[in-house]
VOPAGU-2260 file (C-alpha; in pm, 1 decimal, decimal comma):
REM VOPAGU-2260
SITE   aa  ch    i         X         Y         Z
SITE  UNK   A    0    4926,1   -2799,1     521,8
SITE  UNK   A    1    4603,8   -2847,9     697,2
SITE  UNK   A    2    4562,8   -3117,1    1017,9
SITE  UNK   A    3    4247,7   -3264,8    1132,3
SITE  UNK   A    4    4319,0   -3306,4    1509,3
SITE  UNK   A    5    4119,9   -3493,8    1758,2
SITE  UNK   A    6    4129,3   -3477,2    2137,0
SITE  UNK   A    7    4200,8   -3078,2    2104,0
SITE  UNK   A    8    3999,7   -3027,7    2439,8
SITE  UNK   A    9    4246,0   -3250,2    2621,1
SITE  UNK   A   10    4593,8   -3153,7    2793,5
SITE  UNK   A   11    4824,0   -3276,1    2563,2
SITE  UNK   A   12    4544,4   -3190,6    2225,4
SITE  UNK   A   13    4539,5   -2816,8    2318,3
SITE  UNK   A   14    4895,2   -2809,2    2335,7
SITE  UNK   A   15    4949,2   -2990,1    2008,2
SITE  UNK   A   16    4728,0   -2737,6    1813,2
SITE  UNK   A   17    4937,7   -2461,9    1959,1
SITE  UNK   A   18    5275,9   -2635,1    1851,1
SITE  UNK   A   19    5096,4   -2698,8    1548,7
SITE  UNK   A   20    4997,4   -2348,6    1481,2
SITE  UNK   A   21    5372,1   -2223,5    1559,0
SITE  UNK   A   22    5517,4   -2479,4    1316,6
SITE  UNK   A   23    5314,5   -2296,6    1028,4
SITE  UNK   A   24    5007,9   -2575,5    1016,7
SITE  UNK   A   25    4668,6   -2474,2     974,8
SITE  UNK   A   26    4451,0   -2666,8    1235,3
SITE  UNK   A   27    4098,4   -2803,7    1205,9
SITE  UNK   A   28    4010,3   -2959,4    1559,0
SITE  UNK   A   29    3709,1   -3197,9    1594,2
SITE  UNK   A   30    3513,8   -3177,9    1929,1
SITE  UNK   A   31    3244,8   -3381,5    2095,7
SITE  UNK   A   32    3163,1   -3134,4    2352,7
SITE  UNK   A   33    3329,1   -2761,8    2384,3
SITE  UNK   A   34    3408,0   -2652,0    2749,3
SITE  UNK   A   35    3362,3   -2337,1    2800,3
SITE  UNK   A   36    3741,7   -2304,4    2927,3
SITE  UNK   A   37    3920,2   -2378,6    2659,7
SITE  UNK   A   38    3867,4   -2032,4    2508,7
SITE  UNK   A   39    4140,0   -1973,8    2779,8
SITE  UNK   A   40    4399,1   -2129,0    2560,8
SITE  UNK   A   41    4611,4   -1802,3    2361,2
SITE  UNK   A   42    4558,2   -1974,7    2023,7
SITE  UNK   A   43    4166,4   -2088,5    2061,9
SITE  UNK   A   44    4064,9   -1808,4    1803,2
SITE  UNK   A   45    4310,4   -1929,4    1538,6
SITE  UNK   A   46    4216,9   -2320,2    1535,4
SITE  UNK   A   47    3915,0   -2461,4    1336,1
SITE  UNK   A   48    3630,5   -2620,1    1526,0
SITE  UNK   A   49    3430,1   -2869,8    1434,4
SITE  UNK   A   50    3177,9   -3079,4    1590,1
SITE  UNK   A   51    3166,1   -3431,5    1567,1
SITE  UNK   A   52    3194,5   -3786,2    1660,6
SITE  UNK   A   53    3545,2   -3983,0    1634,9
SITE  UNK   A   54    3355,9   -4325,0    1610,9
SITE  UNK   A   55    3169,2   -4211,7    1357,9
SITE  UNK   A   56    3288,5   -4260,8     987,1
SITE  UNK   A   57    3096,6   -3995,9     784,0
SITE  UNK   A   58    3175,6   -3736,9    1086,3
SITE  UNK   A   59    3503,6   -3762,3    1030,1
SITE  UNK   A   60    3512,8   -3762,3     633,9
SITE  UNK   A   61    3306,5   -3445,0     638,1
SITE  UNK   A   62    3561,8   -3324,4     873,4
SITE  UNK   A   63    3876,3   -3417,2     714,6
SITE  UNK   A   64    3781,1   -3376,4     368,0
SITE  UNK   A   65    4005,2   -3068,0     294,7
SITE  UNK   A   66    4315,8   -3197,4     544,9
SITE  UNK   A   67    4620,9   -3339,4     460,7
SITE  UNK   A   68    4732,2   -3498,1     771,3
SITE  UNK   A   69    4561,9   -3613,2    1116,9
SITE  UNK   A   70    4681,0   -3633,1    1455,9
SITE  UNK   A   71    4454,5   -3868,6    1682,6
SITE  UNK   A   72    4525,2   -3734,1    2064,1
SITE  UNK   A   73    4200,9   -3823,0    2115,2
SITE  UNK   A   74    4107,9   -4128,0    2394,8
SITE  UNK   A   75    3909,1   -4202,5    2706,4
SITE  UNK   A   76    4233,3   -4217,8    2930,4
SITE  UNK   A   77    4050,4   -4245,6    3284,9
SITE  UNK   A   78    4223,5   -4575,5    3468,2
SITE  UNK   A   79    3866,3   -4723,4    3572,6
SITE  UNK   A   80    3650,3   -4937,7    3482,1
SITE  UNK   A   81    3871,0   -5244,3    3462,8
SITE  UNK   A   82    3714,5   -5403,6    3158,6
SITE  UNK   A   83    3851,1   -5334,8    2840,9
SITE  UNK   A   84    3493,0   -5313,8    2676,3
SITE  UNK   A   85    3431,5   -4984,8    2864,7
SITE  UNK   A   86    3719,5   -4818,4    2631,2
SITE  UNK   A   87    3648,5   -4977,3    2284,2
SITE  UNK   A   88    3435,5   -4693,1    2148,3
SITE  UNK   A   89    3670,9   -4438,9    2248,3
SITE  UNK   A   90    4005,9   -4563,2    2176,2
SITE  UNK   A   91    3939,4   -4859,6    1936,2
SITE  UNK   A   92    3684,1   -4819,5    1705,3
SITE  UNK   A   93    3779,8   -4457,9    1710,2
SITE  UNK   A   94    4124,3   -4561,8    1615,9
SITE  UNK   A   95    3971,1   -4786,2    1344,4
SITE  UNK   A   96    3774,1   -4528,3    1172,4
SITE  UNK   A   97    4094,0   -4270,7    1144,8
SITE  UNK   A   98    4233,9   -4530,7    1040,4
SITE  UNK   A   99    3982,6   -4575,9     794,6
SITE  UNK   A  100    3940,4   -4178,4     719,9
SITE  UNK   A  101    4344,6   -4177,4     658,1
SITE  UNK   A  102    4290,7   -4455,6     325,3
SITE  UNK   A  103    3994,9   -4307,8     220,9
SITE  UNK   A  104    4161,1   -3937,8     210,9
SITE  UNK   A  105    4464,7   -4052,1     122,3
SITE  UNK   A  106    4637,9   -3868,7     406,6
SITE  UNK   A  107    4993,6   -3761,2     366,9
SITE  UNK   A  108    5070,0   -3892,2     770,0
SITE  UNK   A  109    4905,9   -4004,4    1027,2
SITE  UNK   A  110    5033,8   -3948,8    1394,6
SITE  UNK   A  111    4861,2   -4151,9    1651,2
SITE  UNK   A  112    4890,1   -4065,8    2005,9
SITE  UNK   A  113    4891,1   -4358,5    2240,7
SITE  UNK   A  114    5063,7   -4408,8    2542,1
SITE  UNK   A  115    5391,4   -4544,3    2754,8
SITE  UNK   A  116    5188,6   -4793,0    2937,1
SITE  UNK   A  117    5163,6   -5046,9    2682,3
SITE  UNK   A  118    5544,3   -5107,4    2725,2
SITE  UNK   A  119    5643,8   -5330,7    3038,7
SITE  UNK   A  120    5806,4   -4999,7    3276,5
SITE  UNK   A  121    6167,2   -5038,4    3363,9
SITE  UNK   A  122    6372,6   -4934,7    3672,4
SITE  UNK   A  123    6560,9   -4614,4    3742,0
SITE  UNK   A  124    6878,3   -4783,5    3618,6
SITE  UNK   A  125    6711,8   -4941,0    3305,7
SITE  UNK   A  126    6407,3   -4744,4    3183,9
SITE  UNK   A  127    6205,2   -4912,4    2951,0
SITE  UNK   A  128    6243,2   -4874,6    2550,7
SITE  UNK   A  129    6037,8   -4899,3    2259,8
SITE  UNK   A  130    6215,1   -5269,4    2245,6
SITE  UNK   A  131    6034,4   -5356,4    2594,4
SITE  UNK   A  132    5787,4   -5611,2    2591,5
SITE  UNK   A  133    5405,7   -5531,7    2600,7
SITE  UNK   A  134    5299,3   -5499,7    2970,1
SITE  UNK   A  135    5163,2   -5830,8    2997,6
SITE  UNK   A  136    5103,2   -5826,9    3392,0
SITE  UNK   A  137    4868,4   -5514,8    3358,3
SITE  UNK   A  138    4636,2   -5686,1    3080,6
SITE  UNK   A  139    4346,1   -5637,5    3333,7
SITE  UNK   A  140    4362,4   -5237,6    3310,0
SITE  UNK   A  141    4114,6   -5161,1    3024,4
SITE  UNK   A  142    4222,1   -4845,0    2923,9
SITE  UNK   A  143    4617,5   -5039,8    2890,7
SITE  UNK   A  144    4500,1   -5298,5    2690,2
SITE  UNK   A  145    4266,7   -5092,9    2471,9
SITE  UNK   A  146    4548,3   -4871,0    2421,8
SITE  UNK   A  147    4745,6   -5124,9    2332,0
SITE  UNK   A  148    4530,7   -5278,3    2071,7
SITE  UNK   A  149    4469,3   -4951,9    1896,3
SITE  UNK   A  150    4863,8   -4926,8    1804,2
SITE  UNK   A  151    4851,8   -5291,6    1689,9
SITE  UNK   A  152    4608,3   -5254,6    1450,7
SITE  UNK   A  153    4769,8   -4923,0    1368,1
SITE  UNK   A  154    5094,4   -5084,1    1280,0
SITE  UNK   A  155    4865,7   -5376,4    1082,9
SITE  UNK   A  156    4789,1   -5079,4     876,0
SITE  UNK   A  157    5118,4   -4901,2     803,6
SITE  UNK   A  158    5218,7   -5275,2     648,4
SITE  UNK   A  159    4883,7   -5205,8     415,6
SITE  UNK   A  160    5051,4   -4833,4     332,3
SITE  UNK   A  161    4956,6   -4655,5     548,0
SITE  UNK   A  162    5178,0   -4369,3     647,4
SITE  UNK   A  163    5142,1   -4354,4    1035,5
SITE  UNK   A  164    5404,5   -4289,7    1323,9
SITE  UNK   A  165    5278,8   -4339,0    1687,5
SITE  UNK   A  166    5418,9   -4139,8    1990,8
SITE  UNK   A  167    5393,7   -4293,0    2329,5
SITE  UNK   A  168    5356,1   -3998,6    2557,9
SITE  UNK   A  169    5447,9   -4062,7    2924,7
SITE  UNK   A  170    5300,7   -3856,1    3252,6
SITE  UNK   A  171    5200,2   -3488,7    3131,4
SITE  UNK   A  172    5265,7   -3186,2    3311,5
SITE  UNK   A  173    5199,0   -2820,0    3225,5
SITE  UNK   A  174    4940,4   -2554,1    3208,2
SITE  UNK   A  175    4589,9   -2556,6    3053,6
SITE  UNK   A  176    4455,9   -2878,4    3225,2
SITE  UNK   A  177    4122,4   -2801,7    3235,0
SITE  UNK   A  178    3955,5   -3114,9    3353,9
SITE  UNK   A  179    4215,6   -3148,4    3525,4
SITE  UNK   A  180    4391,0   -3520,4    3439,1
SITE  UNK   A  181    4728,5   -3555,2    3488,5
SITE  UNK   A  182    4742,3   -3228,5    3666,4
SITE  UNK   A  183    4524,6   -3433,0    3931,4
SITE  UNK   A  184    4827,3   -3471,6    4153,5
SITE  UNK   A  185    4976,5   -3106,7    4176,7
SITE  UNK   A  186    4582,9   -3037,7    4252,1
SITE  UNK   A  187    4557,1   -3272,6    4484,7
SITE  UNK   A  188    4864,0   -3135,5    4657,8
SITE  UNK   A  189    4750,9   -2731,4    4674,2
SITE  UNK   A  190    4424,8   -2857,0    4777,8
SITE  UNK   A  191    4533,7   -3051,7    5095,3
SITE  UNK   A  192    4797,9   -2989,0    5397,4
SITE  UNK   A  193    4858,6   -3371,2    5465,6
SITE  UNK   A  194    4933,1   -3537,1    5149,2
SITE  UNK   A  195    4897,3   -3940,8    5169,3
SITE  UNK   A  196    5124,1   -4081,1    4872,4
SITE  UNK   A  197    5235,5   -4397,1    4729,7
SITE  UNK   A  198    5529,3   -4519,9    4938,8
SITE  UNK   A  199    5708,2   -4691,4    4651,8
SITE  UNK   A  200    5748,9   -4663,4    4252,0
SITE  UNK   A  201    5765,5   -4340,5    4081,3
SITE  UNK   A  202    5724,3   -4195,8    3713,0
SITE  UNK   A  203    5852,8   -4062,9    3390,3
SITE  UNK   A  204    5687,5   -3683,4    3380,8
SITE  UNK   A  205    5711,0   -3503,0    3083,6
SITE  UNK   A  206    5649,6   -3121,9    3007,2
SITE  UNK   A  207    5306,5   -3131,3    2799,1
SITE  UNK   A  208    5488,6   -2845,2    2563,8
SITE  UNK   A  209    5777,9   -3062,5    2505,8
SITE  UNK   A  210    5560,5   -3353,9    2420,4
SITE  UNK   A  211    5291,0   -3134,4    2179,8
SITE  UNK   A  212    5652,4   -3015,7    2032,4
SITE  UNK   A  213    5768,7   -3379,1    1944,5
SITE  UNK   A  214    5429,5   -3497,6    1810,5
SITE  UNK   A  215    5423,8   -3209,1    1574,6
SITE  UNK   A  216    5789,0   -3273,5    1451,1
SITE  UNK   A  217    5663,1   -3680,7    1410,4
SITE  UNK   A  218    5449,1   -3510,2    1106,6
SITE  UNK   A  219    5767,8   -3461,4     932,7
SITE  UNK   A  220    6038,6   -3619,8    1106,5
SITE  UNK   A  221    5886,9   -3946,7    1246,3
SITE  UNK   A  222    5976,9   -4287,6    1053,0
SITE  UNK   A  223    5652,8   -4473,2     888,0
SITE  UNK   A  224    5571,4   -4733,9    1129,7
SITE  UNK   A  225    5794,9   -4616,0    1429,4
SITE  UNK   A  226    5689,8   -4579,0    1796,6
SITE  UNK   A  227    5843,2   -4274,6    2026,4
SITE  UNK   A  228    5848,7   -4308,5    2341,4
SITE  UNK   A  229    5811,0   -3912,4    2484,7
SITE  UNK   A  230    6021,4   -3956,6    2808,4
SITE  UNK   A  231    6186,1   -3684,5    3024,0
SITE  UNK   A  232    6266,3   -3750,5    3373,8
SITE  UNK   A  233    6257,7   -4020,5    3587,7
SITE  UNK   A  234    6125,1   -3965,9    3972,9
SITE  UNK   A  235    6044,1   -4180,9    4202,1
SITE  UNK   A  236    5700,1   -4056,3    4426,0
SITE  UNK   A  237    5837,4   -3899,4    4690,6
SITE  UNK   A  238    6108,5   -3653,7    4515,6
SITE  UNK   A  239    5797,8   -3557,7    4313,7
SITE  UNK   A  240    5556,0   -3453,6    4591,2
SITE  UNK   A  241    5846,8   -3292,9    4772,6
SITE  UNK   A  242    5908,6   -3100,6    4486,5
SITE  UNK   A  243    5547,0   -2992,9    4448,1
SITE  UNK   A  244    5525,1   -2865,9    4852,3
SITE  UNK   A  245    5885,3   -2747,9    4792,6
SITE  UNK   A  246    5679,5   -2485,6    4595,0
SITE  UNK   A  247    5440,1   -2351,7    4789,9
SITE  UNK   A  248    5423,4   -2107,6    5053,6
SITE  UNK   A  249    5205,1   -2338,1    5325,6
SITE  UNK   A  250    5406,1   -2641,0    5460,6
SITE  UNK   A  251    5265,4   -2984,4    5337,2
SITE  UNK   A  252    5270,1   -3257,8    5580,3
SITE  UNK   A  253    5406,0   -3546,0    5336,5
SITE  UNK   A  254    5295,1   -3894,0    5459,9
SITE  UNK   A  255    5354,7   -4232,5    5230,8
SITE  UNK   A  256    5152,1   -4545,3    5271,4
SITE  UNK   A  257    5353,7   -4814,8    5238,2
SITE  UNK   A  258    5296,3   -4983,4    4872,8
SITE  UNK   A  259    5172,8   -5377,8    5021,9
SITE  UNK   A  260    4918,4   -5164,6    5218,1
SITE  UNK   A  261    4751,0   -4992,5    4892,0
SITE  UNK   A  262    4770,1   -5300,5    4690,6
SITE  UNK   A  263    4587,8   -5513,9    4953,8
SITE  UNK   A  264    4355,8   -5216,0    4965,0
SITE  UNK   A  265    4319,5   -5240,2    4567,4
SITE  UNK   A  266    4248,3   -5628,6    4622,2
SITE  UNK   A  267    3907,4   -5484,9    4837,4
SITE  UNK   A  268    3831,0   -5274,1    4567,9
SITE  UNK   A  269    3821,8   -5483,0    4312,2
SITE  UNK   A  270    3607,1   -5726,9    4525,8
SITE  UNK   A  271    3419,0   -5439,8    4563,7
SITE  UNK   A  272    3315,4   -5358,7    4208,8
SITE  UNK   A  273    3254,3   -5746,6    4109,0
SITE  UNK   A  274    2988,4   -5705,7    4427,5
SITE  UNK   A  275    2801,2   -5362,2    4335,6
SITE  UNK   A  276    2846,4   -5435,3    3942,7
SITE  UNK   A  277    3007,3   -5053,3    3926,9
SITE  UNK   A  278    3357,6   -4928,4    3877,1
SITE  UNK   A  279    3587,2   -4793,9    4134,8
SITE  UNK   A  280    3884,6   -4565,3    4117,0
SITE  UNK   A  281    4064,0   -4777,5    4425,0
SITE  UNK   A  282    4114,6   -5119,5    4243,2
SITE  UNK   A  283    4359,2   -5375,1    4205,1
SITE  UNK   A  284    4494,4   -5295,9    3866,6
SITE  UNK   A  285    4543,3   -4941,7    3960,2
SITE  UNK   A  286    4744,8   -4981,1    4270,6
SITE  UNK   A  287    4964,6   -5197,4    4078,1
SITE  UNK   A  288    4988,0   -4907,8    3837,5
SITE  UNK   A  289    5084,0   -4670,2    4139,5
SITE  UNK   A  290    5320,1   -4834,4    4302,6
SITE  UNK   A  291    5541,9   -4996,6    4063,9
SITE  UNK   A  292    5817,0   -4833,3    3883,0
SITE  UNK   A  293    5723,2   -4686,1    3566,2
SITE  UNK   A  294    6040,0   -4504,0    3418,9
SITE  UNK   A  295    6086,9   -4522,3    3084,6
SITE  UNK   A  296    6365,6   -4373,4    2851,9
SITE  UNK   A  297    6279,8   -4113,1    2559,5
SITE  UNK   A  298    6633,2   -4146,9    2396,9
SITE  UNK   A  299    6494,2   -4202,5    1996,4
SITE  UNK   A  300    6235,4   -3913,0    2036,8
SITE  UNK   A  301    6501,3   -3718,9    2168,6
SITE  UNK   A  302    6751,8   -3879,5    1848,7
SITE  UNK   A  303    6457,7   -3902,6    1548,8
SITE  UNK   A  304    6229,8   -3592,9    1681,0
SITE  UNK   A  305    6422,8   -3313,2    1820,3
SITE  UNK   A  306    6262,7   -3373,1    2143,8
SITE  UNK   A  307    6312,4   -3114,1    2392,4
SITE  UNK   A  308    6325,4   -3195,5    2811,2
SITE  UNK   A  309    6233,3   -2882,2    3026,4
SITE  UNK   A  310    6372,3   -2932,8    3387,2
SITE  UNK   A  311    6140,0   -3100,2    3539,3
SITE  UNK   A  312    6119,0   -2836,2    3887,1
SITE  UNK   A  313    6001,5   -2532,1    3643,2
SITE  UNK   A  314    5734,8   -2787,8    3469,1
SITE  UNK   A  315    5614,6   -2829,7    3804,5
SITE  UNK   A  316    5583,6   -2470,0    3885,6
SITE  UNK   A  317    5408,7   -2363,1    3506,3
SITE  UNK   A  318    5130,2   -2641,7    3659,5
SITE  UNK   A  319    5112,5   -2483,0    3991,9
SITE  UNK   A  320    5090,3   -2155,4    3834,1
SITE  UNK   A  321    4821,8   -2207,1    3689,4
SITE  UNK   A  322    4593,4   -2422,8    3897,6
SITE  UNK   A  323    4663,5   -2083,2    4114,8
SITE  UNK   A  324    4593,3   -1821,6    3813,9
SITE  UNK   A  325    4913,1   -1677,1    3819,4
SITE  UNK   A  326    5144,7   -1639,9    3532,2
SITE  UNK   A  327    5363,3   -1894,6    3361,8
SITE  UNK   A  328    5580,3   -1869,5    3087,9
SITE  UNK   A  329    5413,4   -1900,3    2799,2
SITE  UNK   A  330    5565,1   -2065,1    2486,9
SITE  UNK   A  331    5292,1   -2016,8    2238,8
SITE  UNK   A  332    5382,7   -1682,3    1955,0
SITE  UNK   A  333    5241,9   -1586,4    1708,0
C-alpha cells in the first residue's frame, strides 16, 4: 500500500515516513521546499519525493494519483500571528483540498494530523480527553482556531463517507528536528547557562517516535471518524527544565518568572503588534498558552492504537543527543 504524506520535512512528518516505511508502506512524500538536512534522516533514500503545493488541487491529484491512503502532517504550526487568517492557506484550505483529493481518489483512509490544543487542557489530576470541550478561551490564537476548524470540517466529511481518523498529537520530542520546533526548548537550554522559564503550568510531552508509531497504526487500527489524543507524560515546567540541565555536563542556573508577570508582559505585546501592524512572538494569547496547564490524557490511543510511551528522561536525552551530534538510539530498521 502506497501513502501520499504531507509535512515529511517536519518533526513529527519525517518520523511518520520512517514508521511508515517499517510497517511495510511504500511512501510518496510531497514537499514545498527540500532542506538540505533532511538527507540526514536513515530512511531519506527510500521515501518518494515530490514537489508540490498542499493548497493546490491539481498538485496534489498528480501526486496522489497512484496512492491508496494519505496522511496530512502537514501545517503552519508557529504560535504567531494572532489572526486566524494568517493560517488559512496552510492548515485550512490545505485541509480542504486533501479532503477533496481523498473523494476524488477514492482513498482507502485518511489520517489527519491536528493537534491537542483544540481541546480545553486539564490539570495534573484530570488531564483533558477527547470528551473535553473545544478551548474556547484561546479562540484568539490563530494557529488554535485554524486547527480547530480543519478537524471540523474533517469530521463534516467522514458523515459524507469519508474514511478519515484524526490524531491529536501533544508536545513532540525526539531527534531529527531540523528547524528546530518543538525541540526549541532543549535548544534553548544547551544554548544558555541561565535559563528564564515559565513559573507556572506545564505540558504533556510525547516521544515524536511513539507518536509517528500511533499515526501509522491509525491507518489500520483507527475508528472512521475518531479523534486520538497522542499523550504521554504530564510535567509541569520546572521538572522539565530540571530534567533537561539534569543532563548536561555545565550547571544551568534555572530561574522562573512568575506566570502574572509574563502574562502582563503578553498584554504589552499584543498592544504592541495592534501599534506596528506586525506579529510578535511575546503576545497575549501565547503567554496564556505558556503558563496554563496543558496536560492531557492519551488513554484511547494507548487502548484503540497500540500507542507506545518512552520514559520521558531518555526522550529528553535522544533530543539532546542530537542537537549535540552525538548518538541516540535509533529505532528506524530496515
Amino acid at each position: 500500500m502506497k501513502i501520499l504524506l504531507t509535512g515529511a520535512t517536519g518533526l513529527l512528518g519525517c518520523h511518520i515516513a520512517g514508521a511508515l516505511l517499517r510497517q511495510g508502506y511504500a511512501v510518496k512524500a510531497m514537499y514545498r521546499s527540500l532542506p538540505q538536512a533532511i538527507s540526514q534522516l536513515p530512511w531519506y533514500y527510500q521515501v518518494e519525493w515530490v514537489p508540490g503545493q498542499i493548497t493546490s488541487l491539481p498538485d496534489l491529484e498528480k501526486a496522489a494519483y497512484d496512492c491508496q491512503g494519505i496522511v496530512h502532517a502537514a501545517a503552519r504550526t508557529e504560535p504567531y500571528p494572532s489572526n486566524v487568517e494568517a493560517y488559512f492557506d496552510a492548515n485550512v484550505l490545505a485541509t480542504r483540498q486533501i479532503l477533496e483529493v481523498t473523494r476524488r481518489l477514492s482513498m482507502q483512509r485518511l489520517v489527519y494530523v491536528s493537534t491537542a490544543a483544540i481541546y480545553q487542557p486539564g490539570t495534573y489530576e484530570n488531564p483533558a480527553t477527547e470528551e473535553s470541550p473545544f478551548a474556547f478561551d484561546l479562540m484568539p490564537s490563530g494557529y488554535i482556531a485554524s486547527k480547530y476548524q480543519a478537524q471540523q470540517e474533517v469530521l463534516e466529511a467522514v458523515a459524507k463517507g469519508v474514511p478519515a481518523v484524526i490524531v491529536n498529537p501533544n508536545f513532540l520530542l525526539g531527534p531529527y528536528d531540523f528547524k528546530p520546533s518543538s525541540g526549541a526548548l532543549i535548544s534553548y537550554v544547551l544554548k544558555n547557562r541561565r535559563v528564564f522559564f515559565p513559573g507556572s503550568g506545564g505540558k504533556n510531552f510525547i516521544d515524536v517516535r511513539d507518536a509517528a508509531d500511533a499515526t501509522v497504526q491509525a491507518l489500520q487500527k483507527g475508528r472512521i471518524g475518531e479523534s486520538y489524543l497522542l499523550a504521554a507524560t504530564n510535567v509541569p515546567y520546572e521538572a522539565f527544565f530540571k530534567t533537561v540541565a539534569s543532563l548536561l555536563p555545565e550547571k544551568r542556573s534555572l530561574i522562573p518568572i512568575p506566570g502574572g508577570l509574563m502574562r502582563s508582559a503578553g498584554r504589552l505585546g499584543t498592544f504592541a503588534e495592534r501599534l506596528l501592524g506586525h506579529p510578535l512572538r511575546l503576545n497575549y494569547i501565547n503567554t496564556v498558552l505558556v503558563t496554563q496547564d496543558n496536560y492531557y490524557s492519551g488513554q484511547r490511543a494507548r487502548q484503540e492504537l497500540g500507542l507506545m510511551s518512552t520514559p520521558f528522561q531518555d526522550s529528553v536525552r535522544d533530543t539532546i543527543h542530537w542537537f549535540q551530534g552525538k548518538s541516540f538510539v535509533n529505532t528506524f530498521q530496515t
